[in-house]
C-alpha positions, 0 to 999 in steps of 0.5 A: 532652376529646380529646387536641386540647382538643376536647370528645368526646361519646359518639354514644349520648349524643348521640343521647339528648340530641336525642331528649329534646329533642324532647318532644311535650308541652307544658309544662302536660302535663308538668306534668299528668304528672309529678303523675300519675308521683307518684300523684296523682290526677285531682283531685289534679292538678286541685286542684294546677294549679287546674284542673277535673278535666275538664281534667285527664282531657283533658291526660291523653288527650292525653298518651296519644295523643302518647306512643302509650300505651295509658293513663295508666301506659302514658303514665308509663312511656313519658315515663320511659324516654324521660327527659321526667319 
């Protein structure tokens, strides 16, 4: 809080709250990705969400492409650090 009784928010961490709000993912991705960000495997992810591993693999192919990765850990890494999982 400012000497006034306003609240003050850092710039940078204002800065970092908008971007984390404009995820490119959906929810079902997210979802896709944060099994994948614990290990799981495709047909782990699969039997967990009940979903063929087929589904899977493309959830998974369009989290790279929407991320800008260049794979699975590339897509993990990238969500990590911008804070999504």
């Amino acid at each position: 809080m400012s000497a006034q009784g306003e609240r003050y928010i850092d710039e940078s961490l204002g800065y970092g709250f908008l971007e984390a709000s404009e995820i490119p993912l959906t929810r079902r991705e997210l979802s896709v990705l944060s099994l994948a960000a614990e290990g799981a495997s495709v047909g782990e992810i699969a039997r967990s969400l009940h979903l063929s591993n087929g589904t899977v693999r493309n959830y998974m192919s369009a989290i790279t492409r929407k991320t800008g990765a260049r794979n699975r850990v590339d897509a993990i890494r990238i969500s990590r650090v911008a804070g999504w999982v």
